[in-house]
MARLO-377857 format. One record per residue (C-alpha): z, y negated, x. Coordinates in nm, 2 decimals, decimal comma, always signed. Example, Ala and Ser with C-alpha at 12.3 -4.5 7.8 and 13.67 -1.06 7.14 Angstrom:
2
     zz     yy     xx
  +0,78  +0,45  +1,23
  +0,71  +0,11  +1,37
END
This chain:
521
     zz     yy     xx
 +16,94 -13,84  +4,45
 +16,80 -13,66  +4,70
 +16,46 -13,78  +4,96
 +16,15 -13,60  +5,04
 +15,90 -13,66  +5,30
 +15,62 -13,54  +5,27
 +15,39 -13,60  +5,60
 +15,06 -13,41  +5,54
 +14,82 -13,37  +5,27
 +14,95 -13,14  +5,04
 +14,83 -13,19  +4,62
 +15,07 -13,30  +4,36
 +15,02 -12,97  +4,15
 +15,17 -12,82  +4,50
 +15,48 -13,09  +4,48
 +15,52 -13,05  +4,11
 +15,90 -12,90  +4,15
 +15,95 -13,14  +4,35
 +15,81 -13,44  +4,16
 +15,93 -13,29  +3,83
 +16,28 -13,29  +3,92
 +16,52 -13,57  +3,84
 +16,71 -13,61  +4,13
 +16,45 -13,60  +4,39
 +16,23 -13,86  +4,55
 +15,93 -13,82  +4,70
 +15,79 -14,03  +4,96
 +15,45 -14,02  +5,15
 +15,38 -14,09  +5,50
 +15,21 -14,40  +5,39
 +15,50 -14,54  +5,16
 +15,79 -14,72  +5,29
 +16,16 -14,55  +5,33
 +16,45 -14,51  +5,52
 +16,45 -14,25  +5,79
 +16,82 -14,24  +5,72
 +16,75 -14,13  +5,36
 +16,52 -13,82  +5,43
 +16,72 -13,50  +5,36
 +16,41 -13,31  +5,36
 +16,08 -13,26  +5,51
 +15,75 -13,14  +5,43
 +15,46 -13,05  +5,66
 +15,12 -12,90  +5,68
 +15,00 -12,82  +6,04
 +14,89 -13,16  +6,14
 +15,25 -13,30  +6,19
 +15,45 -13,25  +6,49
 +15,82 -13,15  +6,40
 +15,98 -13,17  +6,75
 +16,23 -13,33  +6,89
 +16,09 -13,68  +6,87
 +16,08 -13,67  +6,51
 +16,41 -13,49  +6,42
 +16,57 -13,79  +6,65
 +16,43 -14,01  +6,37
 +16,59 -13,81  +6,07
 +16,95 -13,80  +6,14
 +17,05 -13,67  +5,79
 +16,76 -13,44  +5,77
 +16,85 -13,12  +5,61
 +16,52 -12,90  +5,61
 +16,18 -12,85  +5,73
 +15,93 -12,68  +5,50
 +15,59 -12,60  +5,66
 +15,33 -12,55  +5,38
 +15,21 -12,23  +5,51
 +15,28 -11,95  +5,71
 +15,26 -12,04  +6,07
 +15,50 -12,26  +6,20
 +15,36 -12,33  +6,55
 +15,40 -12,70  +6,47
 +15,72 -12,67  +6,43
 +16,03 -12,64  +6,73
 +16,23 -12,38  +6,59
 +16,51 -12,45  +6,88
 +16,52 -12,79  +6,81
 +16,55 -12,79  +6,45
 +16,81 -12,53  +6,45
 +17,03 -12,76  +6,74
 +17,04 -13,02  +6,49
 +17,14 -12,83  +6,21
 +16,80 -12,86  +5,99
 +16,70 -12,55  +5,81
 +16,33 -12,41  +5,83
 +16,16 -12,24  +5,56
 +15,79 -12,17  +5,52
 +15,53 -11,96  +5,24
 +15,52 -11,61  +5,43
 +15,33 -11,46  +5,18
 +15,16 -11,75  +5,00
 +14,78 -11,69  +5,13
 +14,81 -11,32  +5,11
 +14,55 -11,23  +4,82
 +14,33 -11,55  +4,93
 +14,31 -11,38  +5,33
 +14,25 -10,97  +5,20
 +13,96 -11,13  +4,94
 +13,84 -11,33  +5,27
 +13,81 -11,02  +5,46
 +13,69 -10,78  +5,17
 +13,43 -11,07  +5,14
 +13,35 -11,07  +5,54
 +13,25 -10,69  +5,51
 +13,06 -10,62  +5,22
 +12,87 -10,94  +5,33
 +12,83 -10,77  +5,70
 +12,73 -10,44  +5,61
 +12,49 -10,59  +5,37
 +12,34 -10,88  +5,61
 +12,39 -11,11  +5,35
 +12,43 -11,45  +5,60
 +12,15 -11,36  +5,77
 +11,95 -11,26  +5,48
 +12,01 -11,59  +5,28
 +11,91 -11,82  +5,63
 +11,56 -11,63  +5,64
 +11,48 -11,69  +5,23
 +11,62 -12,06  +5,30
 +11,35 -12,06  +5,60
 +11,09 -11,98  +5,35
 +11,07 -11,62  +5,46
 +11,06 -11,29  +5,24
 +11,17 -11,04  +5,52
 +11,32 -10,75  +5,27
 +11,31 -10,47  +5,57
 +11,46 -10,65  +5,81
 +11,82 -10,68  +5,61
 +11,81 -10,29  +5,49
 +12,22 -10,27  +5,45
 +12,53  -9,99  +5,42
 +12,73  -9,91  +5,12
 +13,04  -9,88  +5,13
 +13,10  -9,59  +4,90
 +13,17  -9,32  +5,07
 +13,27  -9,47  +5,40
 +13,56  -9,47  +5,62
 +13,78  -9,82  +5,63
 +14,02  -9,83  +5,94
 +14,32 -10,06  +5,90
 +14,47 -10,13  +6,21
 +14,81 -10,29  +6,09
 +14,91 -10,20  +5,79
 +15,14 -10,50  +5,60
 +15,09 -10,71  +5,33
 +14,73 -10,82  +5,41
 +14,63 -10,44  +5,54
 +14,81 -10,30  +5,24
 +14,60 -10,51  +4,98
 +14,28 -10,44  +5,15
 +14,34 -10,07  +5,09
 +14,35 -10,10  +4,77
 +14,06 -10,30  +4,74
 +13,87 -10,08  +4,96
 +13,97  -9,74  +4,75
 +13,85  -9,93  +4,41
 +13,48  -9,91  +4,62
 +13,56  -9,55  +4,69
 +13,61  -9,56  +5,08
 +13,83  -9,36  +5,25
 +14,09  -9,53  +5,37
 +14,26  -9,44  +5,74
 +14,57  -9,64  +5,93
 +14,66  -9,72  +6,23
 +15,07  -9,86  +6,23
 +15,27  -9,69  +6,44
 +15,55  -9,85  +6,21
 +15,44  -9,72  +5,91
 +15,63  -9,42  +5,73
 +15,47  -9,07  +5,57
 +15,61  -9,19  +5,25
 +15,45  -9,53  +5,23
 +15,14  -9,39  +5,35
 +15,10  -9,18  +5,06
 +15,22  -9,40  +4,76
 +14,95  -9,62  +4,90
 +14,73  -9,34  +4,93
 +14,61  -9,39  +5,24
 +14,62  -9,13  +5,55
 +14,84  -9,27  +5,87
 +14,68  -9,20  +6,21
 +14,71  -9,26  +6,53
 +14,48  -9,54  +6,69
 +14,27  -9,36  +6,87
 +14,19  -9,03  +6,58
 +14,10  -9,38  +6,34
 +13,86  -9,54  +6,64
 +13,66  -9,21  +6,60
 +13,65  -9,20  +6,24
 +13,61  -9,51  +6,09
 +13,29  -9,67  +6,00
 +13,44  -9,99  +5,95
 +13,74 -10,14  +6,15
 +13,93 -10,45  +6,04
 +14,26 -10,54  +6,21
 +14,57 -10,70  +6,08
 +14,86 -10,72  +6,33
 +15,02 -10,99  +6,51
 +14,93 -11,08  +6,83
 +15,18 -10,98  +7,08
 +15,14 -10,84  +7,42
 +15,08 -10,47  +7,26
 +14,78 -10,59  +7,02
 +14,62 -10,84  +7,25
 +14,32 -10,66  +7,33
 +14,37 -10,40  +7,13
 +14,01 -10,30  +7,11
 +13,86 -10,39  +7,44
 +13,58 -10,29  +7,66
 +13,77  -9,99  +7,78
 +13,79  -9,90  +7,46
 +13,53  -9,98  +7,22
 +13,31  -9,69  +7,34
 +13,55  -9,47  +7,16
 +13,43  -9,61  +6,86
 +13,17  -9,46  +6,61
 +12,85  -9,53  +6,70
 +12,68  -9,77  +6,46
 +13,06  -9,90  +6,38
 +13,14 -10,23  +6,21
 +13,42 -10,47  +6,36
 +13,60 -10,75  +6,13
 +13,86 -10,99  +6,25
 +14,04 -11,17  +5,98
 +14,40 -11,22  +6,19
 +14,42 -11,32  +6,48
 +14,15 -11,40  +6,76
 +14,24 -11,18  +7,08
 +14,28 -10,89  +6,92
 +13,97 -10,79  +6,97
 +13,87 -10,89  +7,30
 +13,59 -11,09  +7,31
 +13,39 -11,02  +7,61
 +13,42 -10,63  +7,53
 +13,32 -10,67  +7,18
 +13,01 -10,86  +7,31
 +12,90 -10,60  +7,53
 +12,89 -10,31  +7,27
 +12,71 -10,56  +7,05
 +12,46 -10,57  +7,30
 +12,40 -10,22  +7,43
 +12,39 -10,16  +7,01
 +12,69  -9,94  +7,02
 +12,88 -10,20  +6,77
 +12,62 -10,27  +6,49
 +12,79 -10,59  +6,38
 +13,07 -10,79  +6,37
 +13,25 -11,03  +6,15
 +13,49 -11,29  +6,29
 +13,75 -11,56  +6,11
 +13,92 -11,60  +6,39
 +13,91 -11,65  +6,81
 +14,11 -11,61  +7,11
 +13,98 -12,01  +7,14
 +13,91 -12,23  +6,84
 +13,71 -12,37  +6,77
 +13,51 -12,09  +6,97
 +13,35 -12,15  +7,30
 +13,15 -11,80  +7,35
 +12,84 -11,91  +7,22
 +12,68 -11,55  +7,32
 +12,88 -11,41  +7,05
 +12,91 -11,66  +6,78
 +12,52 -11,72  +6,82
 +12,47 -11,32  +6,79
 +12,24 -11,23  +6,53
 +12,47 -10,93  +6,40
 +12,75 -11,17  +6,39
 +12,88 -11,36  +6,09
 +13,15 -11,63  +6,16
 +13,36 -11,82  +5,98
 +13,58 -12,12  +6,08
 +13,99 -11,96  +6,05
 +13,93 -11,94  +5,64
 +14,16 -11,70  +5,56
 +14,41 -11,90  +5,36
 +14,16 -12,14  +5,26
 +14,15 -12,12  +4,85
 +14,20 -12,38  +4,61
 +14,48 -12,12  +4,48
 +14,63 -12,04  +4,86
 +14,67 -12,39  +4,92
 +14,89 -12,42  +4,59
 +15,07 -12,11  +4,63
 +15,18 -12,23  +4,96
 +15,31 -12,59  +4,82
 +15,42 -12,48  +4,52
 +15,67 -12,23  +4,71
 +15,80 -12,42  +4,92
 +15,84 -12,70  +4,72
 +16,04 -12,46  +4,50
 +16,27 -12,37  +4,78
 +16,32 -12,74  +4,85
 +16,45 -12,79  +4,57
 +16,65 -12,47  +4,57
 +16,83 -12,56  +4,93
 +16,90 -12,97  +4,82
 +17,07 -12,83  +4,47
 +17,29 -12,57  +4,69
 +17,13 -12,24  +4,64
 +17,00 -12,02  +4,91
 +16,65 -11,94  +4,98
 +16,50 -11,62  +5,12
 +16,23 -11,80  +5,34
 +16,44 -11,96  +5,63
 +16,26 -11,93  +5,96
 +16,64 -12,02  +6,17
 +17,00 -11,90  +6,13
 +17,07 -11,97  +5,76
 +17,40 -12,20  +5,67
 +17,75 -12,12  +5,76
 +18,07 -12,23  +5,83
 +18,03 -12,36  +6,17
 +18,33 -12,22  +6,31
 +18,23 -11,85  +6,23
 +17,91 -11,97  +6,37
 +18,10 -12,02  +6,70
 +18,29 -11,65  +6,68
 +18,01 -11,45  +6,58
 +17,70 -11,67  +6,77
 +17,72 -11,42  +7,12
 +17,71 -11,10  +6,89
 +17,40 -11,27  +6,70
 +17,20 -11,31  +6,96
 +17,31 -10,96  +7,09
 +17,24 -10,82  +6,80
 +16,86 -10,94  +6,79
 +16,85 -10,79  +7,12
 +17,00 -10,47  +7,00
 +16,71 -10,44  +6,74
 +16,49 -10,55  +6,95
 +16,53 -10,23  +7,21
 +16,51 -10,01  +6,93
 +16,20 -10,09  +6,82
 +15,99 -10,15  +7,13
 +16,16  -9,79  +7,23
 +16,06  -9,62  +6,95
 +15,70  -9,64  +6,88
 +15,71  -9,45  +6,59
 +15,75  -9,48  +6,19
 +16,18  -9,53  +6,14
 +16,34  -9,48  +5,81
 +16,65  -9,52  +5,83
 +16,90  -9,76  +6,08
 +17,29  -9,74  +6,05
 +17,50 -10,00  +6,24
 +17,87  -9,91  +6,32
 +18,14 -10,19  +6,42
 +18,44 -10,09  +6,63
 +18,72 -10,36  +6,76
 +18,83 -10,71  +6,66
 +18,44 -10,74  +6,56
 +18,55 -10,59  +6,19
 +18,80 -10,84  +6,11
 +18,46 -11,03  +6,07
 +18,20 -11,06  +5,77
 +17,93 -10,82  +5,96
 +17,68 -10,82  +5,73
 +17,46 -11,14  +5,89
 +17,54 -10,95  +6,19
 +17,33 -10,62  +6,04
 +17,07 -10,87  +5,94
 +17,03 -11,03  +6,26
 +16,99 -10,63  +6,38
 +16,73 -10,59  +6,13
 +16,54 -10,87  +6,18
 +16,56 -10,79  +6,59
 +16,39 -10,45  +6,48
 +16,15 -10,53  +6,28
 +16,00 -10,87  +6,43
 +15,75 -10,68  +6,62
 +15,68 -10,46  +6,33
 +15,54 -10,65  +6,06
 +15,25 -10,91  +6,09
 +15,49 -11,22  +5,89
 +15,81 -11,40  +5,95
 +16,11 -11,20  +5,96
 +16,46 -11,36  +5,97
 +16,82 -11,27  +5,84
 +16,74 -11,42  +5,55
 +16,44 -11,19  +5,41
 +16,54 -10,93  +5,69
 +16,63 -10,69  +5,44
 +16,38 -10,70  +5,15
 +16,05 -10,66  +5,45
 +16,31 -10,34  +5,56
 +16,29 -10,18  +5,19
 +15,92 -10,29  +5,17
 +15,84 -10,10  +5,47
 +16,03  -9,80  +5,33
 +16,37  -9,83  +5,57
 +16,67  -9,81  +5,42
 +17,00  -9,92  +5,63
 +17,40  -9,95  +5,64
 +17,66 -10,08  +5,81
 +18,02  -9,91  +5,84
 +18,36 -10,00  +6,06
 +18,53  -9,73  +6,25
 +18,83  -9,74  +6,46
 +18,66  -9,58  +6,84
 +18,56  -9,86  +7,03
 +18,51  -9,69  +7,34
 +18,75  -9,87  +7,55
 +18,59 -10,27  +7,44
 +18,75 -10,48  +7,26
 +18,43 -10,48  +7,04
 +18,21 -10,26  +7,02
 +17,85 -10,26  +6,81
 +17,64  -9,95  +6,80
 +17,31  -9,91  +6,59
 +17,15  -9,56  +6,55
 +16,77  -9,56  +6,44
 +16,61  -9,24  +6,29
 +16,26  -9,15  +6,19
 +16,07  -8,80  +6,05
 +16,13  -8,63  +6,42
 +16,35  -8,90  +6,63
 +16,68  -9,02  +6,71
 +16,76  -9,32  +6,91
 +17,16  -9,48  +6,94
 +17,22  -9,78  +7,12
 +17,61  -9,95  +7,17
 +17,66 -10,31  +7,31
 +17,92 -10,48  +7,38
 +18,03 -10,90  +7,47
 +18,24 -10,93  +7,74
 +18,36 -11,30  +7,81
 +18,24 -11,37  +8,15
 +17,96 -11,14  +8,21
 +17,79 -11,17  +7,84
 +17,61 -10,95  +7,65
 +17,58 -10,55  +7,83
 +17,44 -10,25  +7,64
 +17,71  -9,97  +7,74
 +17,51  -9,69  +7,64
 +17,18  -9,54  +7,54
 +17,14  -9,18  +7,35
 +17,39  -9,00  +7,53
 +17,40  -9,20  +7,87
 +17,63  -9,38  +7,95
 +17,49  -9,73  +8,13
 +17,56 -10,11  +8,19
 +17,26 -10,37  +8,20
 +17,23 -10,75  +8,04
 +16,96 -10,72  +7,76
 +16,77 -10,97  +7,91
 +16,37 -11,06  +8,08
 +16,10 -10,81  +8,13
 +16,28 -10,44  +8,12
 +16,12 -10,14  +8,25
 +16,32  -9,79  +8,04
 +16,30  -9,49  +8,20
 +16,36  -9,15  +8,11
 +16,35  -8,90  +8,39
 +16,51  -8,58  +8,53
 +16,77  -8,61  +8,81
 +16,67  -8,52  +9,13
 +16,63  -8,69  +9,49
 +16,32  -8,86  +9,57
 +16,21  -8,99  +9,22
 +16,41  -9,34  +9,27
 +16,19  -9,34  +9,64
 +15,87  -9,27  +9,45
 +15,92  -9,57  +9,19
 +15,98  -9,78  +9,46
 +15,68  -9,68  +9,63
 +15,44  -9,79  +9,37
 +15,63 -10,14  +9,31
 +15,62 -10,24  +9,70
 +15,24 -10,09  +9,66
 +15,20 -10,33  +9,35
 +15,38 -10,62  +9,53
 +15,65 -10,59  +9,22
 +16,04 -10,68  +9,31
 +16,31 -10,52  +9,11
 +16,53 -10,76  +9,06
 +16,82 -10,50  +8,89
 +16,83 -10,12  +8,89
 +17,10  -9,94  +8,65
 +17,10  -9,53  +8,62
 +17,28  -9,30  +8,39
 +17,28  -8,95  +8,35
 +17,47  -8,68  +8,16
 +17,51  -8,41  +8,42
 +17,38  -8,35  +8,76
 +17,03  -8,21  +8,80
 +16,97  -8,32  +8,39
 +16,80  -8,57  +8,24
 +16,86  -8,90  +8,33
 +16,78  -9,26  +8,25
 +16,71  -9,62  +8,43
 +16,70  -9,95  +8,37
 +16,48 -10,16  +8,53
 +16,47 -10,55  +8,57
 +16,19 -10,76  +8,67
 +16,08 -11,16  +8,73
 +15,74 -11,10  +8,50
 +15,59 -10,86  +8,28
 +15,42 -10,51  +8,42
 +15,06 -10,43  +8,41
 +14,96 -10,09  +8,17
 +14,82  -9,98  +8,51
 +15,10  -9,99  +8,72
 +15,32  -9,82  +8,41
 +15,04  -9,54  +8,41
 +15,07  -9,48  +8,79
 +15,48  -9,45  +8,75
 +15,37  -9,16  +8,45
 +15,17  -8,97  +8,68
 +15,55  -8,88  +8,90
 +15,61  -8,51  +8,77
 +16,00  -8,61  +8,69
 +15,91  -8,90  +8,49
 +15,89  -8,85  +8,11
 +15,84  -9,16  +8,00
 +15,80  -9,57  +8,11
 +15,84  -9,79  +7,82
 +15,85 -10,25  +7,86
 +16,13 -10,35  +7,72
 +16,07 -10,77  +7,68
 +16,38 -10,93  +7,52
END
C-alpha cells in the first residue's frame, strides 16, 4: 500500500487514478497520517515544498505539482533528498490558446468595454465600431505549443499568420503553414501581436519603448504568458500617444498589478492570470499527474520529471561531473546559435564510452533546448520536445580523444550553420571546454560569459578593454584562441554580473569584432 498527500485543493475527478487504485491511499491535509508513511506528494501552488517540508517526509518519493509552474517547489532540495518531481507541462495548453483567442477577438471588437456602457444604461453603438480579423495579420512571437495552437485557430478566421522564433525550423514553419520571420520584419507587419515565450533575460522587455514605435500604427498588443515581456511603462506610452490602439493583458511584471495608468486604460482589457483557468485545465492537470503518481509508486517511468530521473546511485557518482557538463555544453550551443538547428550529433571519446551515454545525450539536449521552448524540458521528455521542434539527434563513440582521458564533443547544424563544441573533466580543475569550431581554447563553463569572434591583430584586446574600464566592468578571466596568425580568432570572456545590450553594441562597433554574444551558464 502505497500514501498520498495531497496538500491543496485539487477535485476528486482530478485524483481519480489515484483514488481508484487499490493500493494507494489518499490522505488530505486535513486528515490524520503519518509523515513517515507519505511516499508521495501532491501540490497546487499554495504549498511550499522546500526544505522544511521534505525534512518532515523522510520516505517521500515524489512531488507532483498540479500544473505547470513549479516555482513553489525547490528543485535542489528535492533532488538532494532523492524525491522525484513531475508536473502537467502541457495540461492547460488548449484552455490558455482559447484564453488568448478569446482576449483578441474581444479587443479588436471592444466587447468589455462595450458590455460596461449597455450595463450603465447607455446605447453608445459608434463609440465601439471594431476590426475583423479576416484578413489581418497575427504575429506570434514564440512559437511552441500555445503559439502553435493559436495559429491554427487564427488561419480558421482567415488571418495571415507571421512568426517570430528564432528556434523555429523552415520545415515546421510550413507544415504549420505559417511564414517564420525575423522580429523585427513581423513588428512591421502584423496587425495584431500576441507573445508566447518564456521570460528570460532575452524576452524580458522584448517589446519596449525603444521598440514599440516600430510597430504598425493602429497595432493591437495581447499578453497571455508572461508579464514583462512587454514592458509596461513603454506599452503605456504608445497607448497614450495612440500609436498602440489597444491592449489585452493576462498577465504582469507584478501581480496582482500595481500600474493603475494602464490597467485603468480605457483601450485595455485585463484579466487576472486566467490562462489555465477551465473547469477542463484544472482536470487535465490532476488527472495527469495523478496518472504519473501512480505510474512512478507501481515502478514504471514517467516522461514529466522536472530533476535527474532514477538511477543506480553509483553511476550517478561516475557520470554526475559529465551531467552537469553536459547541460552546459547544450547550453553554449544554443545561446551561440540564434538561429533555427536541425540536427545535433554528440561524439564520446575515452573511458567516457565504457559508460551508458545516452542520459548523458539527453542531459545535452535538454541543456540546448531549455532556452528554446516556452515549457519544462528535462532528460526525461528531452527528446520527444527535440522531434516536436523538428531536430533530430545521435550519439556515436570514437576512439580520438584528443589527448583527455575523456573527451565529449557535440556538433549543432542548422539550414546555413555549423557550430562544434568538445569538453572535457579533468579531476582537480573541473569541467573546461577544450575547443570551439576550429579553435582550440581552455575556459570553465561557468557565470556570465562574453564569446567573441574577432580577427587577429594588435590593438583589438586594448580596445575591449577600453570600453570595460569606461563601463566600470572587470574581467575576471580572459582566454584566446586562434587558428593562424593574422586569422580569425576567438575569446572568452568572464565576468562577476551580466552585461548591458549597450555596452555589447559599443564592443560591435570595433572594426575587427564580428560578433559579441552572452553566454550565462
Amino acid at each position: 500500500m502505497f500514501h498520498v498527500l495531497v496538500t491543496d485543493a485539487i477535485s476528486a475527478d482530478g485524483l481519480a487514478p489515484l483514488l481508484e487504485a487499490d493500493n494507494i491511499k489518499v490522505y488530505r491535509n486535513n486528515e490524520n497520517y503519518n509523515p513517515k508513511d507519505i511516499q508521495a506528494l501532491l501540490v497546487r501552488s499554495a504549498t511550499q515544498v522546500n526544505e522544511e517540508l521534505l525534512s518532515t517526509l523522510p520516505n517521500l518519493q515524489v512531488v507532483a505539482r498540479a500544473g505547470v509552474g513549479v516555482d513553489n517547489i525547490d528543485i535542489q532540495a528535492a533532488t538532494k533528498h532523492g524525491v522525484v518531481v513531475i508536473n502537467a507541462p502541457d495540461g492547460n495548453t488548449i484552455s490558455t490558446a482559447e484564453h488568448t483567442f478569446a482576449m483578441i477577438s474581444s479587443l479588436v471588437r471592444h466587447i468589455p468595454q462595450a458590455n460596461s456602457n449597455v450595463k450603465g444604461l447607455e446605447w453608445n453603438r459608434k463609440k465601439f465600431i471594431g476590426t475583423e480579423l479576416f484578413g489581418k495579420t497575427l504575429g506570434i512571437v514564440g512559437f511552441g505549443r500555445i503559439g502553435s495552437e493559436i495559429a491554427k485557430r487564427a488561419l480558421a478566421f482567415r488571418m495571415k499568420v507571421v512568426v517570430y522564433d528564432p528556434f523555429l525550423t523552415e520545415s515546421r514553419a510550413e507544415k504549420l503553414s505559417v511564414t517564420s520571420l525575423p522580429l523585427e520584419e513581423v513588428m512591421k507587419m502584423a496587425d495584431i501581436i500576441t507573445v508566447h515565450t518564456p521570460l528570460t533575460k532575452d524576452t524580458k522587455g522584448l517589446l519596449n519603448k525603444s521598440n514599440i514605435h516600430m510597430l504598425k500604427k493602429g497595432v493591437f498588443l495581447v499578453n497571455c504568458a508572461r508579464g514583462g515581456i512587454i514592458e509596461e511603462e513603454g506599452l503605456l506610452h504608445f497607448l497614450n500617444n495612440g500609436h498602440v490602439a489597444g491592449a489585452a493583458l493576462d498577465v504582469f511584471e507584478i501581480e496582482p498589478p500595481t500600474n493603475r495608468d494602464l490597467v485603468l486604460h480605457e483601450r485595455v482589457i485585463v484579466t487576472p492570470h486566467l490562462g489555465a483557468s477551465t473547469k477542463e485545465a484544472q482536470y487535465n492537470v490532476s488527472n495527469q499527474v495523478s496518472k504519473d503518481v501512480l505510474a512512478f509508486l507501481n515502478g514504471h517511468s514517467v516522461s514529466t520529471s522536472i530533476n535527474l530521473p532514477t538511477i543506480p546511485k553509483e553511476i550517478y557518482n561516475k557520470i554526475q561531473p559529465f551531467f552537469q557538463l553536459g547541460k552546459k555544453v547544450g547550453s553554449i550551443l544554443s545561446q551561440a546559435m540564434k538561429t533555427p538547428v536541425e540536427e545535433i550529433t554528440v561524439t564520446y571519446a575515452g573511458n567516457i564510452t565504457e559508460w551508458e551515454t545516452s542520459i548523458l545525450t539527453k542531459s545535452i539536449i535538454a541543456g540546448f533546448l531549455r532556452n528554446r521552448v516556452d515549457t519544462t524540458v528535462n532528460e526525461v521528455n528531452a527528446a520527444a520536445i527535440a522531434k516536436e521542434r523538428g531536430i533530430s539527434y545521435g550519439e556515436k563513440h570514437i576512439d580520438e580523444s584528443y589527448g583527455y582521458s575523456n573527451i565529449i564533443e557535440v556538433e549543432a547544424k542548422g539550414k546555413d550553420i555549423r557550430m562544434v563544441v568538445r569538453a572535457t573533466f579533468i579531476e582537480g580543475y573541473g569541467a573546461r571546454i577544450v575547443h570551439m569550431n576550429g579553435f582550440d581554447i581552455d575556459f570553465s563553463p561557468k557565470g556570465h560569459l562574453l564569446y567573441v569572434q574577432h580577427t587577429d591583430r594588435p590593438g583589438v584586446i586594448g580596445q575591449l578593454g577600453n570600453i570595460f574600464g569606461k563601463h566600470e566592468t572587470n574581467i575576471a578571466t580572459m582566454h584566446v584562441g586562434r587558428m593562424l596568425q593574422g586569422g580569425k580568432a576567438i575569446m572568452m570572456l568572464s565576468f562577476d554580473q551580466t552585461l548591458d545590450n549597450r555596452l555589447i553594441d559599443e564592443i560591435l562597433q570595433i572594426p575587427d569584432i564580428s560578433s559579441a554574444i552572452t553566454l550565462d551558464l
